[in-house]
Backbone as CSV, one residue per row, in Angstrom:
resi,resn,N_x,N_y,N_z,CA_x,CA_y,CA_z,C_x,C_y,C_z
1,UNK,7.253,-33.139,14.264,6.067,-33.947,14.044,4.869,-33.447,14.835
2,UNK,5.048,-32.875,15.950,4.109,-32.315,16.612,3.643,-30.736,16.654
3,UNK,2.408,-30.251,16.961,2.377,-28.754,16.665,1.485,-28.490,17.799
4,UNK,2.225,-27.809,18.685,1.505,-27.088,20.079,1.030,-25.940,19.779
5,UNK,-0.764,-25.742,19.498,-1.343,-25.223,19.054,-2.180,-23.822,20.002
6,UNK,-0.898,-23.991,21.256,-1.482,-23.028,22.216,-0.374,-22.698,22.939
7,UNK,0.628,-21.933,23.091,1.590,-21.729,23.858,1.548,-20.381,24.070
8,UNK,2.203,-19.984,25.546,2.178,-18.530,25.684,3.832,-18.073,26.279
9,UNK,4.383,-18.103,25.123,6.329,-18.326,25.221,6.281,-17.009,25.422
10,UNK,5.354,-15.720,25.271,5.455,-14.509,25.355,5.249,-14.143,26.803
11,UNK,4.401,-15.232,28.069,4.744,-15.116,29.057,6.142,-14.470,29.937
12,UNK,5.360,-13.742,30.828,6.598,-13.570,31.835,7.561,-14.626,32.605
13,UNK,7.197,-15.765,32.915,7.720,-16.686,33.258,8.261,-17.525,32.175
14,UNK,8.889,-16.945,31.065,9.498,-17.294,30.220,11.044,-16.027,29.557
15,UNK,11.045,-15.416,30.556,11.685,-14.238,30.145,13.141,-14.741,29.983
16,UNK,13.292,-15.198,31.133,14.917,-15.795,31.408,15.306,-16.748,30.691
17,UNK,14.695,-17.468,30.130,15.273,-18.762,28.540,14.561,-19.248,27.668
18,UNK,13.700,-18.273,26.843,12.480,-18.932,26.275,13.047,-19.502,24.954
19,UNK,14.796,-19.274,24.572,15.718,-19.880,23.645,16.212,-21.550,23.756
20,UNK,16.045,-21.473,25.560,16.271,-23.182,25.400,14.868,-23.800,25.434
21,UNK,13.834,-22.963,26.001,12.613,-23.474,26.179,12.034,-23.915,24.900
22,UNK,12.549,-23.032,24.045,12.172,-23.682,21.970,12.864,-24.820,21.986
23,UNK,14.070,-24.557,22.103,15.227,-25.847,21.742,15.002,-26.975,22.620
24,UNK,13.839,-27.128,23.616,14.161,-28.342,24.135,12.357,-28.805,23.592
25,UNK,11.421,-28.154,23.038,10.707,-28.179,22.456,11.459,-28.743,21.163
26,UNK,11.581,-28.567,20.586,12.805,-28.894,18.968,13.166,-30.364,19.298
27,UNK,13.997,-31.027,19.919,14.394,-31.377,20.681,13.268,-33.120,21.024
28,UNK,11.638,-32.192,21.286,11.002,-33.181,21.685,10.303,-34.365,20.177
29,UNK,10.302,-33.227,19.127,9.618,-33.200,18.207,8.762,-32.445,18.114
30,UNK,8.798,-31.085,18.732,7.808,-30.257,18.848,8.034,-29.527,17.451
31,UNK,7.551,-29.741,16.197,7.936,-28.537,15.207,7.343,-27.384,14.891
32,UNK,5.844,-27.151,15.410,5.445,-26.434,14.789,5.043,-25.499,16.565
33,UNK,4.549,-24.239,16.659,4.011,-23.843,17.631,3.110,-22.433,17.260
34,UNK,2.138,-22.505,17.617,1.291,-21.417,17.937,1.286,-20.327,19.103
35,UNK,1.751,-19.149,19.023,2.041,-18.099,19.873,0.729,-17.388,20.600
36,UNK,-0.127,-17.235,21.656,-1.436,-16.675,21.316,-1.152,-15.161,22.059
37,UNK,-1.628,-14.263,21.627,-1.389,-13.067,22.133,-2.608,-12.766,22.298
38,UNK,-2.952,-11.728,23.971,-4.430,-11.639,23.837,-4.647,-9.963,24.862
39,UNK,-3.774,-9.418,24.511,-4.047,-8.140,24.940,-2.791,-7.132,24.645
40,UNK,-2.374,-6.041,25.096,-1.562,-5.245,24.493,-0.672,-5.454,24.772
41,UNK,-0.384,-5.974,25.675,0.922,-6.509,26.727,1.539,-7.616,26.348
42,UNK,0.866,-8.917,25.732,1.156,-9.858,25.202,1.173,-10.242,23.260
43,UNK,0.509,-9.426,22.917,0.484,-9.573,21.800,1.975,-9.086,21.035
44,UNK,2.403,-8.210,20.856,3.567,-7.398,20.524,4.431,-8.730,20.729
45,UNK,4.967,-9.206,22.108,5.764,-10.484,21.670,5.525,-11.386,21.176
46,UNK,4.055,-11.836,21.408,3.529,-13.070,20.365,4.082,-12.763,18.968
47,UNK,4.138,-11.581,18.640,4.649,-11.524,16.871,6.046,-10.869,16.547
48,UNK,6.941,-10.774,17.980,8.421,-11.128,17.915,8.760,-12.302,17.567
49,UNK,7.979,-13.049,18.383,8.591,-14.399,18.489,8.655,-15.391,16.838
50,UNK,6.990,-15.060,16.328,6.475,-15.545,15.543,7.945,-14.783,13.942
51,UNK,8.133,-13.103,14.209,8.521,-12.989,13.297,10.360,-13.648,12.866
52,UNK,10.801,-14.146,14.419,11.919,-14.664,14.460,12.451,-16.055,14.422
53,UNK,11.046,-16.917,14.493,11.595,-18.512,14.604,10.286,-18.571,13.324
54,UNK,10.880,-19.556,12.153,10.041,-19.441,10.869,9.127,-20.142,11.419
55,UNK,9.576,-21.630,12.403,8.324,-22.673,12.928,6.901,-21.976,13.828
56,UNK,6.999,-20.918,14.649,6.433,-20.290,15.193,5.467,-19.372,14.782
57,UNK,3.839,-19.373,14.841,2.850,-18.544,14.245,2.015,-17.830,15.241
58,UNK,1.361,-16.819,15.096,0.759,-16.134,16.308,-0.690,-16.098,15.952
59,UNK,-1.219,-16.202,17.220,-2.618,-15.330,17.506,-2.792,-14.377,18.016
60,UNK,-3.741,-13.644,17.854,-4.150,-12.232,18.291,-5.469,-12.294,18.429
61,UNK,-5.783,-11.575,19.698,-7.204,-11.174,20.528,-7.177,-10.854,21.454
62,UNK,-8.342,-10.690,22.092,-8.745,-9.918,23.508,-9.415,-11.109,24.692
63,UNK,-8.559,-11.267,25.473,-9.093,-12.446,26.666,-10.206,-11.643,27.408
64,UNK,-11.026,-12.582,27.274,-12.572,-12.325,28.328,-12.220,-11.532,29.772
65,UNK,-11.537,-11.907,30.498,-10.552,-11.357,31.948,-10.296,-9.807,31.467
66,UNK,-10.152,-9.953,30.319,-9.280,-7.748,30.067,-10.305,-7.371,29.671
67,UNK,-11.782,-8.044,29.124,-12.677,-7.173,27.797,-12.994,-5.863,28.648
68,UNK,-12.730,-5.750,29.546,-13.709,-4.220,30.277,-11.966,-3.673,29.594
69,UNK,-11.186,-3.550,29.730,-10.472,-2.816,29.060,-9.884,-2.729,27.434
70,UNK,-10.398,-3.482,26.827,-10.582,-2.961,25.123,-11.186,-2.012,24.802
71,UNK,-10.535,-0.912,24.052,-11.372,-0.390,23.079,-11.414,-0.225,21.914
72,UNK,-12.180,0.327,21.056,-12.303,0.429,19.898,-11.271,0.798,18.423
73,UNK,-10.724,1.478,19.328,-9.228,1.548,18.845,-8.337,-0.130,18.635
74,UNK,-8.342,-0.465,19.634,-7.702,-1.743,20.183,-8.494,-3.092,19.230
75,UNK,-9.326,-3.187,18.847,-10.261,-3.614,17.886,-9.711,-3.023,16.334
76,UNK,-9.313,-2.185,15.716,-8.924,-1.421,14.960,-7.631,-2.067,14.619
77,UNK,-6.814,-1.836,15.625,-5.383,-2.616,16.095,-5.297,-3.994,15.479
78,UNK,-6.298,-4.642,15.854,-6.492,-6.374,15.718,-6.644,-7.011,14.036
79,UNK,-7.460,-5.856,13.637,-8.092,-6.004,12.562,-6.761,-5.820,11.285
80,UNK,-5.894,-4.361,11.328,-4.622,-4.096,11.135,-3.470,-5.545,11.535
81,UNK,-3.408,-6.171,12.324,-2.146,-7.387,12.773,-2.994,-8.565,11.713
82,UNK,-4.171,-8.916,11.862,-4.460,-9.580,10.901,-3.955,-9.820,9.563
83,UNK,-3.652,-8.690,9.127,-2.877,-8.868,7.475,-1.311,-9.329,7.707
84,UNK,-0.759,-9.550,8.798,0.122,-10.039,8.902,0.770,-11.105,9.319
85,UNK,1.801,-11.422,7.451,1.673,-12.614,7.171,2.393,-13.911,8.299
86,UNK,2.331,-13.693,9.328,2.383,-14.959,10.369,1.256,-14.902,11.139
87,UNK,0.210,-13.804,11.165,-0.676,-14.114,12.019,-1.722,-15.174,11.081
88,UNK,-2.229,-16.212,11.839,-2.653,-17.287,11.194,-4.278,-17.443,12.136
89,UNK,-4.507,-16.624,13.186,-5.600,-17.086,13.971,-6.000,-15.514,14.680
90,UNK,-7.620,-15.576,14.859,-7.276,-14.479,16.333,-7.650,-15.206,17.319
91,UNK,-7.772,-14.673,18.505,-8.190,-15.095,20.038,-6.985,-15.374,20.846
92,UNK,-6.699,-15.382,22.038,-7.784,-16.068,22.521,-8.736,-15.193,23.089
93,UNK,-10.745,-15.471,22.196,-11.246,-15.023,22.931,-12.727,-15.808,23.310
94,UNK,-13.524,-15.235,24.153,-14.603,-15.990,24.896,-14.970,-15.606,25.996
95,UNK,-15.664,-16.191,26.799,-15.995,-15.910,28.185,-15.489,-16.039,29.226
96,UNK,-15.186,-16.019,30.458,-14.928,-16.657,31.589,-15.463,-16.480,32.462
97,UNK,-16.243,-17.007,32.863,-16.956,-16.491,34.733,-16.820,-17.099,35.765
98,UNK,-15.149,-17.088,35.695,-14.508,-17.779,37.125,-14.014,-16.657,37.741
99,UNK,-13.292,-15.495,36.775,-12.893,-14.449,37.442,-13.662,-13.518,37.435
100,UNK,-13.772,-12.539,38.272,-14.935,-11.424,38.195,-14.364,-10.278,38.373
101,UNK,-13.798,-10.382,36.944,-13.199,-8.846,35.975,-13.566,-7.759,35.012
102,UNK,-14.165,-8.542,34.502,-14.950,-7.786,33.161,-16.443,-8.379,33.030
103,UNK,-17.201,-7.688,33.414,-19.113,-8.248,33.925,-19.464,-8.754,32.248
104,UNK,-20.095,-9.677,32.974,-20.597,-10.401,31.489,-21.099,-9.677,29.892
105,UNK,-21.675,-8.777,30.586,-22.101,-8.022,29.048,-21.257,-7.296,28.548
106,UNK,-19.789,-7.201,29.226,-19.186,-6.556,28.242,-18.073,-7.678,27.838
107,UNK,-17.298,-8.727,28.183,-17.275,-9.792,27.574,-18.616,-10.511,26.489
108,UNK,-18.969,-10.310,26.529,-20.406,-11.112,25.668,-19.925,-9.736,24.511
109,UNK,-19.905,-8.613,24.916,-19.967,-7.566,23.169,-18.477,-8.163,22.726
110,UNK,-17.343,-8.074,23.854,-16.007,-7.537,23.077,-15.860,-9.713,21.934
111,UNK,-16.768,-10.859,22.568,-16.994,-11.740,21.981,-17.301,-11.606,20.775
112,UNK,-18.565,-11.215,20.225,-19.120,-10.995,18.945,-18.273,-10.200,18.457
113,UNK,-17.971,-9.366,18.927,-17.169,-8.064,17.798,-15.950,-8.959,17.346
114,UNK,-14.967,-9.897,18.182,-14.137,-10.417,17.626,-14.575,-11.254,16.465
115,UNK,-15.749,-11.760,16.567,-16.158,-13.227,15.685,-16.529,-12.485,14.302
116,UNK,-16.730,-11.468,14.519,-17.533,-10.407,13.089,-16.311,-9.729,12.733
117,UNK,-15.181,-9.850,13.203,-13.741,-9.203,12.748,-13.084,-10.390,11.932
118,UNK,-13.071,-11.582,12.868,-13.009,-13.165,12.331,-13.009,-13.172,10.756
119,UNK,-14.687,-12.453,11.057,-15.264,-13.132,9.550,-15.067,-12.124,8.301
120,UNK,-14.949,-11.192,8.934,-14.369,-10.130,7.930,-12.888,-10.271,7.272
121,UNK,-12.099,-10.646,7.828,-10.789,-10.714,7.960,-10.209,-12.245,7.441
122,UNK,-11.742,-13.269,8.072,-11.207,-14.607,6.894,-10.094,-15.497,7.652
123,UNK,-10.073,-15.176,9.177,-9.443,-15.893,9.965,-10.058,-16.926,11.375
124,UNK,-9.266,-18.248,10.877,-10.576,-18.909,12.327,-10.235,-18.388,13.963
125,UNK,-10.654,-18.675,14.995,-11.171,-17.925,16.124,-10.079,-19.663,17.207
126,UNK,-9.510,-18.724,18.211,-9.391,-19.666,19.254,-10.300,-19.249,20.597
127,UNK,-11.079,-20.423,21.003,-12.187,-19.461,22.101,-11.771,-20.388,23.667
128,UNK,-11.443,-19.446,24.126,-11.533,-19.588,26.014,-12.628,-19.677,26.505
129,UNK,-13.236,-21.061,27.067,-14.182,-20.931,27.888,-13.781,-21.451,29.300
130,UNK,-14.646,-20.833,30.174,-14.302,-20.861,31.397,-15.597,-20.572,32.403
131,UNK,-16.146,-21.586,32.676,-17.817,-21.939,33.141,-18.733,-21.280,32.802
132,UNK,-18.732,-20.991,31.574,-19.612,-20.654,30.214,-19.899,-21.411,28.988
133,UNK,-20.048,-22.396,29.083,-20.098,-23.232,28.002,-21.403,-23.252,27.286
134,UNK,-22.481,-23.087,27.817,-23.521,-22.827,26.944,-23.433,-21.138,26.575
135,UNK,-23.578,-20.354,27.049,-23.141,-18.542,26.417,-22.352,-19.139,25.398
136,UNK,-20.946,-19.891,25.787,-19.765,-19.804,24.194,-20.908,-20.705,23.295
137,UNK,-21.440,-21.688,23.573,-22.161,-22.332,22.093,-23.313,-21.241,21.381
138,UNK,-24.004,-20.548,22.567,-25.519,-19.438,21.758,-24.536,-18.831,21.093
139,UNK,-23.439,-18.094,21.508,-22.866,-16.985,20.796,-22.054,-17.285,19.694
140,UNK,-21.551,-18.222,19.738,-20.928,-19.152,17.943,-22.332,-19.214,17.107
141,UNK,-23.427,-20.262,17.630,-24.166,-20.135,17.116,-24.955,-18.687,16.485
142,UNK,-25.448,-18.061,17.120,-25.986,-16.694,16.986,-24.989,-15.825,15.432
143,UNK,-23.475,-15.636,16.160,-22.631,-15.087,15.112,-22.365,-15.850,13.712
144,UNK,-23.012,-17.141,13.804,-22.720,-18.111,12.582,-20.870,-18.194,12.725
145,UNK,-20.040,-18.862,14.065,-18.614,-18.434,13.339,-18.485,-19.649,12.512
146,UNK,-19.665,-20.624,12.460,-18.936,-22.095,11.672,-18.048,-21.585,10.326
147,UNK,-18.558,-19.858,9.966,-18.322,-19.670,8.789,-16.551,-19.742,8.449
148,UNK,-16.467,-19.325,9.955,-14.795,-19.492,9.873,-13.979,-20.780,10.556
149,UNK,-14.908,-21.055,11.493,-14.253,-22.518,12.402,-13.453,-21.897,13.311
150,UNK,-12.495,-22.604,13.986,-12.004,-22.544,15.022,-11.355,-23.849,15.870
151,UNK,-10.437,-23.161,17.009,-10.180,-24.429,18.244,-11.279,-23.930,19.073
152,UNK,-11.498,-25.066,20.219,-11.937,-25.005,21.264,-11.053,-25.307,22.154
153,UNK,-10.213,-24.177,22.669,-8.687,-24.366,23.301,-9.038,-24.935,24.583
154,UNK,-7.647,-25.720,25.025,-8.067,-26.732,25.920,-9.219,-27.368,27.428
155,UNK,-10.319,-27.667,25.918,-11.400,-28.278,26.079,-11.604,-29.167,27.026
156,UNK,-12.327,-28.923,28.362,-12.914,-29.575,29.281,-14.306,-30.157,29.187
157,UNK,-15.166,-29.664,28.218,-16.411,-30.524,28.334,-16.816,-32.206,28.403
158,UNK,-18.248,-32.567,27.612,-18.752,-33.683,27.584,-18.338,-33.809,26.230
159,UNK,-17.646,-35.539,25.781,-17.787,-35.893,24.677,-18.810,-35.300,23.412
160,UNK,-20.406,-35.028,24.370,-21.508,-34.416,23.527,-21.288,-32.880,22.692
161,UNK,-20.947,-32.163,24.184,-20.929,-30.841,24.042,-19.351,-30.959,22.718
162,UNK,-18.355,-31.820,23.211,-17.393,-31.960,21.837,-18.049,-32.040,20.645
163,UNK,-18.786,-32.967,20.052,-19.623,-33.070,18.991,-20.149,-31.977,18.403
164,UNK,-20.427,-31.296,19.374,-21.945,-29.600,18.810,-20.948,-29.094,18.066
165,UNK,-19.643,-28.975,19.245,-18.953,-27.414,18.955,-17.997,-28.133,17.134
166,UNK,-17.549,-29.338,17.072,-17.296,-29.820,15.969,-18.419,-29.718,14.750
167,UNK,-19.483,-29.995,15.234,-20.537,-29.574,14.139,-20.538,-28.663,13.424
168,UNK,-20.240,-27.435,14.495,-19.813,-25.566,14.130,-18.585,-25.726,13.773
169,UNK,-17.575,-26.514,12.682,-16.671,-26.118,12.456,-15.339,-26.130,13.531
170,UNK,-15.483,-26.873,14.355,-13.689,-26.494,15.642,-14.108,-27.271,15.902
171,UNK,-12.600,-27.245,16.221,-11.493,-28.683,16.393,-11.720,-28.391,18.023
172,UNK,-11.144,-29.545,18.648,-11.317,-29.721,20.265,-9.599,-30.093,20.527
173,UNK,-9.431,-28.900,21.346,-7.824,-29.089,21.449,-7.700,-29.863,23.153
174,UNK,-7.044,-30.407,23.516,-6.433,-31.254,24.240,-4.935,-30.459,25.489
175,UNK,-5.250,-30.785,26.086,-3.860,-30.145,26.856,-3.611,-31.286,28.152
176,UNK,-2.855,-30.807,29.123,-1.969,-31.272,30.152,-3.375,-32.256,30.631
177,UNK,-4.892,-31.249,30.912,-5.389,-32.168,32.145,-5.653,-33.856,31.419
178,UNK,-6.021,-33.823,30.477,-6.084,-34.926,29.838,-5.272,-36.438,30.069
179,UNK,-4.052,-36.009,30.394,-3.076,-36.853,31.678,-3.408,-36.830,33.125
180,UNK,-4.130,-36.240,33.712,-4.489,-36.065,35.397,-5.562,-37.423,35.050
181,UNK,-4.983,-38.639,36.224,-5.803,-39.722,36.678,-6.995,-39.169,37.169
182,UNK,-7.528,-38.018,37.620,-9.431,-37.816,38.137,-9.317,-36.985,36.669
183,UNK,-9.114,-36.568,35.697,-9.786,-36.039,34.466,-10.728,-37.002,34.032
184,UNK,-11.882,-36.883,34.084,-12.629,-38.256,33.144,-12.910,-37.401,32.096
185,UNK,-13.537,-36.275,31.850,-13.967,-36.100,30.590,-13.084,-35.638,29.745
186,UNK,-12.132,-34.888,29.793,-10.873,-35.191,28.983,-10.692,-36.416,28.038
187,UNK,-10.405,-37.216,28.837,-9.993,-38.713,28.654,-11.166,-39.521,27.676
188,UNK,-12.310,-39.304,27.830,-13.635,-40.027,27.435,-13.628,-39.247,26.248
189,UNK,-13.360,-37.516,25.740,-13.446,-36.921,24.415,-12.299,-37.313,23.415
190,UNK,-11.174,-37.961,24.859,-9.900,-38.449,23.334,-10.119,-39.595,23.327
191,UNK,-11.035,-40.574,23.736,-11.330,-41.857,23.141,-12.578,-41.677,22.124
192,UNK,-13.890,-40.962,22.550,-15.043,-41.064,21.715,-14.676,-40.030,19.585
193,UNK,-14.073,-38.824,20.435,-14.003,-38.005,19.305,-12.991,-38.167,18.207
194,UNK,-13.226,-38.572,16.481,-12.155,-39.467,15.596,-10.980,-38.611,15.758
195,UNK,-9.586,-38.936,15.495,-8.750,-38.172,15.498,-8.523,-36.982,14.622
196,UNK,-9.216,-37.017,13.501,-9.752,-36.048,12.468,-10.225,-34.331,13.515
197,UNK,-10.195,-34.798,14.217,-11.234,-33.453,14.791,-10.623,-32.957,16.141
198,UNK,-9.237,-33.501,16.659,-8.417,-33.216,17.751,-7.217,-31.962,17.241
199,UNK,-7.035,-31.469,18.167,-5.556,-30.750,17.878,-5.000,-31.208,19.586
200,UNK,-3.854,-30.890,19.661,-2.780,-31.130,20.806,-2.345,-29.359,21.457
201,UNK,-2.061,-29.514,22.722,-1.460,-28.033,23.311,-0.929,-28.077,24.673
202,UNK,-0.091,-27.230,25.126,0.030,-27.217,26.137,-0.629,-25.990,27.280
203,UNK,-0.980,-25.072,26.448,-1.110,-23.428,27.279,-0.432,-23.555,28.515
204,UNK,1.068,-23.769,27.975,2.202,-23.453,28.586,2.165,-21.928,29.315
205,UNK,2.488,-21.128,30.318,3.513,-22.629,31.055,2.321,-22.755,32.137
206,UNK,0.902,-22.605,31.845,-0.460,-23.109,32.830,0.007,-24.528,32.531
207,UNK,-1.141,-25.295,33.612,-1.371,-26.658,33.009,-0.891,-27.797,32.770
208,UNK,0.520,-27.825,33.444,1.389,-28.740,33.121,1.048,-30.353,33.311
209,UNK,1.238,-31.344,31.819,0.584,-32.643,31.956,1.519,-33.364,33.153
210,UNK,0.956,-34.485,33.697,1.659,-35.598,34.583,2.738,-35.815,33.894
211,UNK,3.966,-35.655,34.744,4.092,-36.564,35.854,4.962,-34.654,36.264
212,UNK,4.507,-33.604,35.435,5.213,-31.717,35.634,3.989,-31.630,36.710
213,UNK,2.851,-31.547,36.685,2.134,-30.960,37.063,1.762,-29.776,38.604
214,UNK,1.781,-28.972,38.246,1.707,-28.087,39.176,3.262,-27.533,38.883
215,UNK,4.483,-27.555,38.143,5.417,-27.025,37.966,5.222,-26.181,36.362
216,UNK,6.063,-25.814,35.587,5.777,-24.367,34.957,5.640,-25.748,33.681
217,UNK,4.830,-24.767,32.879,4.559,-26.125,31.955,5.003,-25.550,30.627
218,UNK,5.855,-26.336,29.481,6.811,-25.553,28.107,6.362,-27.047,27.423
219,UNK,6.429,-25.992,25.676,6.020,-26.702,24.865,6.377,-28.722,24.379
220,UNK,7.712,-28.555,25.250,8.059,-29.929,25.022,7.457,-30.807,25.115
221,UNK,6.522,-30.517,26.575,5.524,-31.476,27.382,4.117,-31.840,26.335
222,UNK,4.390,-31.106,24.969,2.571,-31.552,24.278,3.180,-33.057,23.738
223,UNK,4.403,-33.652,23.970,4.326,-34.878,23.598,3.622,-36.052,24.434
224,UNK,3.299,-35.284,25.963,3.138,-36.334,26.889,1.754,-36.308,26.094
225,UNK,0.989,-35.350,26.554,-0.539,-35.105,25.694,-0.685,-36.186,24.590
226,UNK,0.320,-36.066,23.435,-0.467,-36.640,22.730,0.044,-38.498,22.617
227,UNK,1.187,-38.536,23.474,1.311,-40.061,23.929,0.290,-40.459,24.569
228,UNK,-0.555,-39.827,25.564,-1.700,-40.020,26.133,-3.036,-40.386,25.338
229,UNK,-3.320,-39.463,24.321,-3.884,-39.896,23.829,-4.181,-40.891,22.660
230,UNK,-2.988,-41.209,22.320,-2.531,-42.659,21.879,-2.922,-44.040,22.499
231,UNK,-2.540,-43.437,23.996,-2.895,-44.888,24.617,-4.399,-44.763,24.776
232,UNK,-5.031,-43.436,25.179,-6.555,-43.709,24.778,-7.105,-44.597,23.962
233,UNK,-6.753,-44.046,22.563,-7.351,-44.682,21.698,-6.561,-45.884,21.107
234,UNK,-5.359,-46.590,22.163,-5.208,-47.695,21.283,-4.378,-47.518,19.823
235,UNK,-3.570,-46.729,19.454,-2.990,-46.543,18.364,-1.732,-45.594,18.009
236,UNK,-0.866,-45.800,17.309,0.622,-45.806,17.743,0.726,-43.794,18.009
237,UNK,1.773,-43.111,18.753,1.733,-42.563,18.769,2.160,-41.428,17.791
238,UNK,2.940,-42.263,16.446,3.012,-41.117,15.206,1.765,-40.823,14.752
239,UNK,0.471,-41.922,14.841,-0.585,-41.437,14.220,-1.367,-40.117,14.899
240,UNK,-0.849,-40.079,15.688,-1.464,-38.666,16.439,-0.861,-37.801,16.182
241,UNK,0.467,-37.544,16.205,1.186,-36.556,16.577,1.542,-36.190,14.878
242,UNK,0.756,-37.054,13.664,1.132,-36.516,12.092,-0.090,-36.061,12.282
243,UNK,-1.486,-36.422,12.130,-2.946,-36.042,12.256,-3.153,-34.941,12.903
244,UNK,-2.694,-35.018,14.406,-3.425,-33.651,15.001,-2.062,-32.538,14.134
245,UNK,-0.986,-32.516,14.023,-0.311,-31.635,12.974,-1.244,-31.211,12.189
246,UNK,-1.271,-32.075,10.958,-2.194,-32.248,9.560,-3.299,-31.410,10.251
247,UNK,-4.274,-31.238,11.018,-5.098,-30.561,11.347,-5.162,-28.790,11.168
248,UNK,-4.045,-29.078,12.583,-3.775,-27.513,12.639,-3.356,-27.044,11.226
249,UNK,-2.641,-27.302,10.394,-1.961,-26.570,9.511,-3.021,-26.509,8.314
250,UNK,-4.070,-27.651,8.860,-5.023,-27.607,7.591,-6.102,-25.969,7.945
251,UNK,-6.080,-26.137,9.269,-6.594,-24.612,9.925,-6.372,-23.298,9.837
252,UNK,-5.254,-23.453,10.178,-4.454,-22.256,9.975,-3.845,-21.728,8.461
253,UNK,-4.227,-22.870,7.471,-3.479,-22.322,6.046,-2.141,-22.375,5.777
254,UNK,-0.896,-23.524,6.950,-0.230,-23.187,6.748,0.374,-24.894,5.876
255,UNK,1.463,-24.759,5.154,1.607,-25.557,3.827,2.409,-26.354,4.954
């Protein structure tokens, strides 16, 4: 019933049982999961995984943190995994300027080039932001990606800034902090924003919701998420956990 629309089972800290780590996902009602692969190292298992469990779909892209090491080739690469039939998304990509890895202007190119591969290719975009939130809105805007849509993977802004980026087409995905008692704006975007326009995630094993938190965080836990946001809004928790489904799959193209 549920679809964790951000998991990274291709992690290293998943090496040693990422077979019970599905099955206890399975288990939760977790049915559906999104794999995200975002550099050379991670991608390749994102679409093991994807090509071995039918429930399991991948993304592909280049994280803001590596863009000084993409190249053009590697872009080439992306464009090629695209035609393949489980890849359902690219990214994760976007900005970040918490770490100071890859200097802004070359995150800001290896950005656009993904969104103009996006649109070529006819696939929506998952975007990482990370104290860039106005750069990620000019540069959606600027590239037009409404053309393809997108998540806004687990979304920390203002209810408002939720609204814009929904305007452009993406969904506002939800994760662990959304359960942390000092999250307010979390909490205030899963009461203000209709359920029409949410997806659920964990970006396992980061992030783990209350009562894991600060321990390794696996897909099982997107049930706490979206029990949470149930009690936000006052309404039972199948209606979330069929809706934000119904979403993703309405996203991703998958039946």
């Amino acid at each position: 019933m549920l679809f964790d629309t951000h998991v990274h089972l291709n992690d290293e800290q998943f090496n040693e049982d990422v077979e019970e780590v599905i099955e206890r996902a399975r288990d939760n009602g977790v049915d559906t999961m999104l794999v995200v692969g975002f550099d050379r190292k991670t991608i390749p298992k994102a679409l093991e995984l994807a090509e071995t469990y039918d429930f399991i779909y991948a993304s592909v892209g280049w994280h803001p943190v590596d863009a000084i090491h993409m190249t053009d080739q590697d872009l080439i690469w992306l464009e090629e995994l695209a035609a393949h039939r489980k890849v359902v998304a690219l990214g994760e990509m976007g900005l970040d300027y918490h770490w100071d890895t890859s200097p802004k202007s070359i995150q800001m190119d290896v950005f656009r080039k993904q969104i103009r591969l996006a649109k070529k290719v006819k696939l929506p975009i998952v975007i990482h932001n990370r104290e860039a939130t106005q750069d990620i809105i000019t540069v959606l805007k600027e590239e037009k990606a409404e053309e393809v849509g997108g998540i806004m993977h687990c979304f920390s802004g203002s209810p408002e800034i939720a609204k814009e980026c929904v305007k452009m087409n993406f969904y506002i995905s939800l994760g662990g902090p959304v359960t942390f008692k000092n999250a307010k704006k979390p909490k205030e975007v899963a009461k203000e924003l209709p359920l029409e326009h949410l997806l659920v995630e964990t970006d396992c094993p980061y992030l783990a919701p209350h009562p894991y938190r600060g321990k390794r965080n696996e897909p099982a836990y997107v049930k706490l998420v979206a029990e949470q946001i149930a009690e936000l809004k006052e309404i039972p928790f199948e209606t979330v956990a069929l809706q934000t489904t119904r979403n993703a799959k309405k996203l991703f193209g998958i039946n």
